[in-house]
N, C-alpha and C positions, 0 to 999 in steps of 0.2 A: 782800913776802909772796908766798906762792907760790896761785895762782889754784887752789881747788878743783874735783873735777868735782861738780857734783848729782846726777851717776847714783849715786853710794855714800854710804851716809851708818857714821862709826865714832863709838867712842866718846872717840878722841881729841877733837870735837868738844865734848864734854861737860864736859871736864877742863883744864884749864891744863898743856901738854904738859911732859913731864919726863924725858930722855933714859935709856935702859935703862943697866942695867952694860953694857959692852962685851964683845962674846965671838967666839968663831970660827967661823961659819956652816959644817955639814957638811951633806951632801947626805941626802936623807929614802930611808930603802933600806925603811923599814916601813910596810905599806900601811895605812891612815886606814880606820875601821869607819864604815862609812855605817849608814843606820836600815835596820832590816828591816822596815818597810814605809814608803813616802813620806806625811807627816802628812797630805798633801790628800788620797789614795785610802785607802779600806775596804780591811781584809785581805781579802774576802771578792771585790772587783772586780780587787784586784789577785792574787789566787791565780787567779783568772780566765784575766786575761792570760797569767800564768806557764805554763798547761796548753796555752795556743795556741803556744808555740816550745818545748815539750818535745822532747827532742830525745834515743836511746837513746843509752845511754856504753855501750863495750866495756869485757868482763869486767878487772878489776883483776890479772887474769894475765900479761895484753900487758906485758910488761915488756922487751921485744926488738924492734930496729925490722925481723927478720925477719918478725915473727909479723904486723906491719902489713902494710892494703893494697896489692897492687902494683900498680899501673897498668898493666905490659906483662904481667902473667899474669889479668887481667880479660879479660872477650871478654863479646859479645854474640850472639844471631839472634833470626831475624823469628821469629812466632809466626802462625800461619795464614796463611802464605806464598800469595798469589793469583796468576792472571798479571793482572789488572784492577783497576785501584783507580780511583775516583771521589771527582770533591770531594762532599766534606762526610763523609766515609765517617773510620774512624781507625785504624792502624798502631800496632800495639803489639809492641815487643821487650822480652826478658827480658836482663838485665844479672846476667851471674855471678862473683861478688869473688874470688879468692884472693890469699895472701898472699905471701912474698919468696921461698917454697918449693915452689909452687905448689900447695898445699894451699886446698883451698875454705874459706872462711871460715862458719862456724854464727853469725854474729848481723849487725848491720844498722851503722845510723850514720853511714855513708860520705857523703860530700854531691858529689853527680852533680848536672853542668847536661846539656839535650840540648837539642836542635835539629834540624828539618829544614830545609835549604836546598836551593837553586840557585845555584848563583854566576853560569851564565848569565844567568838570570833574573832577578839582585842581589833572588833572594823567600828568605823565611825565616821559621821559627814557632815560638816554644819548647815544647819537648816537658813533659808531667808525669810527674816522676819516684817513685813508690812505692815504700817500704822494706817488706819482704818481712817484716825483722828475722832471718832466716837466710840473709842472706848472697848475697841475689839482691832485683833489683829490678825494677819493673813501668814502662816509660817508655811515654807513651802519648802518641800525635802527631793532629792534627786535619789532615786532608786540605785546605787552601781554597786551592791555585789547578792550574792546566791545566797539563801537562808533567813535567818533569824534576824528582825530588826525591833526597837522599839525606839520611841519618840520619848526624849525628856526638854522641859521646858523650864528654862529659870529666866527669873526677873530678878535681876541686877541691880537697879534701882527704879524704884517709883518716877512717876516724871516731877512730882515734887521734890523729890529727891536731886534730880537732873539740874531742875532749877537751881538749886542750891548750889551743887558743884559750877556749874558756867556763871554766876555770880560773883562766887569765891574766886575764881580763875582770874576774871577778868578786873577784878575789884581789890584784890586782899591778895598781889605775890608775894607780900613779907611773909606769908605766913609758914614760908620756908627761909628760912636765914644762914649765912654764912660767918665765919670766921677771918679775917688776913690777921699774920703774924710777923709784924714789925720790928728787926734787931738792926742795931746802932750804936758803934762804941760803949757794947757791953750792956746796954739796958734795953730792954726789949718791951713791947705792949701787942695788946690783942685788941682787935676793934671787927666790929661789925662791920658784913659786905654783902653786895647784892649786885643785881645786873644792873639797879637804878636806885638811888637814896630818897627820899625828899632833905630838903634845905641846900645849902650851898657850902658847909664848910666839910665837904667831901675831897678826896683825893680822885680823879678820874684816871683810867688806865684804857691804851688804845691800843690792839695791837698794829704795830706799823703796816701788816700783810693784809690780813683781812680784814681791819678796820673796826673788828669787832671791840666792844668795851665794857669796863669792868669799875665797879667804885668803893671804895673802905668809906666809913667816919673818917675824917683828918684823927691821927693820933695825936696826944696831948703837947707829946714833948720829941719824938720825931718826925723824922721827912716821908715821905710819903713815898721815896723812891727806896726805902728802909722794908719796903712789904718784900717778904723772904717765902712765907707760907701759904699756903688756904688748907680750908678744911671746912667740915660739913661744920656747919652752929647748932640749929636745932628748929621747933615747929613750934609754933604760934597757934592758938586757939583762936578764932575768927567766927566761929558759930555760936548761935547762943543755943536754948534748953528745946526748943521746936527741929530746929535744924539738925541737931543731935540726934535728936528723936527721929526723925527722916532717913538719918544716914546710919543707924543702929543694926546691932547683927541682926535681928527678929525679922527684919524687913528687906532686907540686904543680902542676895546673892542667893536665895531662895527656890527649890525645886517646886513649882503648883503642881496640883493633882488633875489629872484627867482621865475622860473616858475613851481612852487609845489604849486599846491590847496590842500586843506583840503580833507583827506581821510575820508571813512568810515571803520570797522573794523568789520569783523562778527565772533561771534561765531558759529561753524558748529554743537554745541551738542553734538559732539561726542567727540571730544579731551576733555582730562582732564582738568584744571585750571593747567597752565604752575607750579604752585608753589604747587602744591595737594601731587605731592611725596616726596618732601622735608624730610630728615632728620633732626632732631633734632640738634639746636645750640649746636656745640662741640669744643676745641679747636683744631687747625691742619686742621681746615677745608680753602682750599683756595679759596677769593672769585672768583666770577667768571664775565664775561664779559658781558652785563652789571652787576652789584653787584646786582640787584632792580629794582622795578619802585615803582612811586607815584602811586595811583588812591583811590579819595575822601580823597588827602591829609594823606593820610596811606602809609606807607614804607612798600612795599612787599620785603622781603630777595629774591633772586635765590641762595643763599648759603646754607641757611639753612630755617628751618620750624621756622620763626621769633612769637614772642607773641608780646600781647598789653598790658598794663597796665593802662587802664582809669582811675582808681581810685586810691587816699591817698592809700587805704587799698592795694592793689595788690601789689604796690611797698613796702611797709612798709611789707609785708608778703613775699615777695621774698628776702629782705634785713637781714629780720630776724636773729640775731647772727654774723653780718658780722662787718670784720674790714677793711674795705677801706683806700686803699693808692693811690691817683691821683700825679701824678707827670706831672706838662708841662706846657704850655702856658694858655693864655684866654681863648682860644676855649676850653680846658677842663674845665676850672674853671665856663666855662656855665652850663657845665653837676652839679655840684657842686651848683650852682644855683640855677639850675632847682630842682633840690633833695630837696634843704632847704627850696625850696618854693612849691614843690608840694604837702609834709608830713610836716603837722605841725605840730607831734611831736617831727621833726627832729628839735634842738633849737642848735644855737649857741653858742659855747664858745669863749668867747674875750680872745685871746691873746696876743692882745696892739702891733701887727705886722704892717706892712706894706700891706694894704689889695690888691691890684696888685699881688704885689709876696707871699702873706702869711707867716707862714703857715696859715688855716684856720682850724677849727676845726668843727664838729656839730656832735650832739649826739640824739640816743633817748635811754637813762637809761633801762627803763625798755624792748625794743624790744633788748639791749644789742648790740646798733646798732653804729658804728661811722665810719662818712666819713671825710677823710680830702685831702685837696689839698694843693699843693705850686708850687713854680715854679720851674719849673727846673735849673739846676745850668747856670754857666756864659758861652756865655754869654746872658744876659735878659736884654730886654730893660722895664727898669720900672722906678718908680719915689725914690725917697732916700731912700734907706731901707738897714738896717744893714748886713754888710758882715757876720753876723755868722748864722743870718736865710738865707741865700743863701745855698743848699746843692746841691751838686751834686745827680743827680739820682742814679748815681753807687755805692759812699759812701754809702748814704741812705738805697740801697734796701741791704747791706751787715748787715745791725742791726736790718732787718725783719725777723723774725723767720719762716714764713709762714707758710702753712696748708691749709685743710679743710674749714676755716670760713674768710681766709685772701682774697682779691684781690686786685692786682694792677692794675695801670690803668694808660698808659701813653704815651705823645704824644710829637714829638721833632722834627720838622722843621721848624717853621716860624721863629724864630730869629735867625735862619743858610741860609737863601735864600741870605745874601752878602758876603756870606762867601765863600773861595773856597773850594769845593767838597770834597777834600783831608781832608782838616779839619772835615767835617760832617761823612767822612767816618769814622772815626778813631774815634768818639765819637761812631758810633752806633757800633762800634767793642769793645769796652771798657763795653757798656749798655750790648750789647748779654751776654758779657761773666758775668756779673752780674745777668743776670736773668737766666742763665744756673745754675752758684751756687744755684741760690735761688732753681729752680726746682729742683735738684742734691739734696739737703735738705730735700726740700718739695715738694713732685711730686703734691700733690692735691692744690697746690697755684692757684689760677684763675689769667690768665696775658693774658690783651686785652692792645692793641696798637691801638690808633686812629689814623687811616691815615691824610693824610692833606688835607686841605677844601679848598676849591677857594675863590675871595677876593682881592685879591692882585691886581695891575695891574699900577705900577710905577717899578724903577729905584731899587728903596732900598727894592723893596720885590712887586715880578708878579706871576702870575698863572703860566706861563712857568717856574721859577723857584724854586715855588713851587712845580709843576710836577716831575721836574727833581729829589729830594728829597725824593718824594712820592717814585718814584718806585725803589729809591735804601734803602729805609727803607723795602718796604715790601720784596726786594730779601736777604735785611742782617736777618729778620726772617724767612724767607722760610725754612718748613720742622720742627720747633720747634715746641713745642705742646702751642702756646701760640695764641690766634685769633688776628686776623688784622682787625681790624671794617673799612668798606672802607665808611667812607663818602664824600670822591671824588665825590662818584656819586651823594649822597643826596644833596650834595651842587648845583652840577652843570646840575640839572635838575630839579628844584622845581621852584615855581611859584615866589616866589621872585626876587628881584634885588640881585647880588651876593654882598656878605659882608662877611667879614674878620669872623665878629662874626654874623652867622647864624641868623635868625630869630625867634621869639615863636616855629613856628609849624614843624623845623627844628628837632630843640633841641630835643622837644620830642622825635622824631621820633629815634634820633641818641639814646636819653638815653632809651629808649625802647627796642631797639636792644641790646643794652650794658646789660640791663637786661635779656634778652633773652639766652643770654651765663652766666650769672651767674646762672638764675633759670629754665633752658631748658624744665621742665614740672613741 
């Protein structure tokens, strides 16, 4: 007999299993209608949320990928052009669209990232970008350090563009697909899986803790309580020969040209260091606008009075006694990384997992120290790995006792950016209610949430619809006593090329912070 997981409970369970007709598995090209509203949230909490990523669509005219944003006929200039700028003071340019004609554009949508840097300086800040809604935008920069700055400005996607992506999202989630691997008295079959199928001759999987749920194609010839595996399947094509064209490198992730020279920045002596009053890393603290800047490659908080940790020893002394629990994607599993390779006391234990989705474990015995991570539950795009190491994060965090010496740590957007909204909402309404118990339990449990990173910029997972993510994760924690670690910004204003997964001097900088709120002085 084949060893079940407890993570799923079906109703083959119920029944004395009875093999289907046999038939010819085809691939699901029809998108599965999810609920219009998630049963845990009020319509009234969740039309809430919906109004916080409102986002304008271009006139239903744009039917030509002329009439779309051009990147190389955009231009910017300063706007109260001074010869003196001072920290703390703030630089604002206007950003002007036209199209592949160079015709100015009359409405808004476009999704601009900005930034001031130095690259001598390896300092950086991100800028706030305001939609006008005709066709011009308001980028507005925070002056906080001494010397050389200059302004760069990319357009990410057209708002033609945008359209397409929230379309795709909300319309077309098959168009990331999964795998379940079914063995049974020696014969085994592969079927397609998803968070939702269309038709009815599906296997549905619940888990008994958090209620979450998971579905295969029924296999041919066994049970359905025979699913042993998952694993990533693959991507679907869902756009046609316009859309393509919209979402193309030429168009796509783009630096435009302007008329902004390189600033100077003076300190006047008398103003404080913008980060000198800073209170102490605490949770409940909200960040703020910008979160940071870079300067010599050091992450200054504006949320709180952030630390550093140069050495093995600093971290290993702040870690001291702690039981760490990482729940989320890669981008966590760097922090995780970063930790087994900074302290080399911290040593690995093999657990003959799947090292993508874990779990992973590392110890150091005698600082009484251990961090572990895994992924979070379905659905993950990883390579074969056993459905019973798969745990939901809301199961999981219900068998942590917490306290004093516990912290969690955990991060849930990227493998939900093709998913509709509806869906992502109603996971992070299931997690809240999970880390409430925990707190309710245990008030002194440490619980950081990493924001989402930038990286993205295709079809099946963009910056724009990782943003959309970001700021309804951080309003479903708003007001809890748990921290939001924003590295939004860190990602998207450091000297790097943006990546999915951070860089070295990223890394640090995020798990330094992350430390900062575990060990505040």
């Amino acid at each position: 007999m084949v060893k079940l997981s407890y993570r799923f409970l079906t109703l083959d369970l119920l029944k004395k299993y009875k093999p289907p007709t046999p038939r010819m598995h085809t691939a699901n090209t029809t998108a599965p209608q999810y609920p219009s509203v998630p049963p845990s949230t009020t319509a009234s909490n969740f039309n809430e949320l919906l109004r916080l990523i409102d986002w304008p669509e271009p006139p239903s005219t744009v039917t030509h990928y002329n009439l779309s944003t051009s990147p190389g006929h955009c231009d910017y200039h300063l706007l109260n052009a001074r010869d003196t700028y001072w920290i703390g003071e703030t630089l604002e340019v206007l950003i002007t669209v036209r199209d592949h004609h160079g015709r100015p554009k009359e409405y808004g949508g476009d999704y601009f990232r900005a930034k001031l840097h130095s690259p001598a300086l390896k300092a950086g800040v991100t800028g706030h970008v305001k939609d006008h809604g005709n066709g011009s935008y308001l980028a507005t920069f925070l002056l906080p350090w001494p010397g050389r700055a200059e302004v760069q400005i990319r357009l990410i996607h057209s708002s033609e563009a945008v359209d397409v992506l929230k379309k795709k999202r909300e319309n077309h989630p098959e168009k990331v697909y999964f795998y379940g691997y079914f063995q049974f008295n020696g014969s085994s079959e592969v079927m397609e899986c998803n968070l939702e199928l269309p038709g009815k001759d599906v296997c549905t999987y619940r888990d008994p803790v958090s209620g979450d749920s998971w579905q295969c194609m029924r296999p041919r010839k066994l049970p359905c309580d025979s699913w042993i595996y998952h694993s990533m399947g693959g991507y679907r094509r869902v756009t046609d020969q316009l859309e393509d064209s919209l979402l193309s490198g030429p168009v796509t992730d783009k630096i435009i040209s302007g008329k902004v020279s390189p600033i100077n920045v003076t300190s006047d002596n008398i103003s404080l260091e913008l980060t000198s009053k800073l209170s102490t890393c605490r949770p409940g603290q909200e960040p703020t606008q910008p979160s940071g800047f870079y300067y010599g490659d050091n992450w200054r908080s504006f949320t709180c009075l952030g630390r550093y940790f140069p050495q093995p020893s600093d971290a290993l002394a702040c870690l001291k006694r702690k039981d760490i629990h990482m729940f989320g994607d890669s981008t966590l599993r760097q922090w995780f990384e970063y930790l087994e390779r900074f302290i080399p006391s911290l040593q690995r234990i093999d657990l003959h997992g799947n090292y993508q989705s874990g779990p992973l474990l590392a110890v150091d015995a005698t600082a009484g120290l251990a961090v572990r991570w895994r992924a979070h539950g379905l659905p993950i795009r990883t390579t074969k790995t056993m459905v019973s190491d798969i745990h939901y994060e809301e199961a999981h965090l219900s068998g942590i006792s917490g306290g004093p010496y516990t912290v969690i740590v955990m991060t849930l957007w990227a493998h939900f950016t093709t998913f509709p909204v509806r869906v992502y909402l109603e996971r992070l309404d299931r997690v809240r209610k999970a880390i409430e118990s925990l707190l309710f339990r245990s008030p002194q449990t440490t619980v950081i949430i990493k924001s989402a990173n930038t990286g993205y910029k295709s079809i099946y997972g963009s910056d724009w619809l990782s943003l959309q993510l970001d700021i309804l994760l951080r309003a479903t924690f708003k007001g809890m006593t748990v921290t939001i670690l924003d590295v939004w910004d860190m990602t998207s204003c450091h000297y790097l090329p943006d990546d999915i997964h951070p860089g070295p001097p990223v890394i640090r900088n995020e798990v330094d912070l992350m430390l900062s709120y575990i060990c505040p002085q």
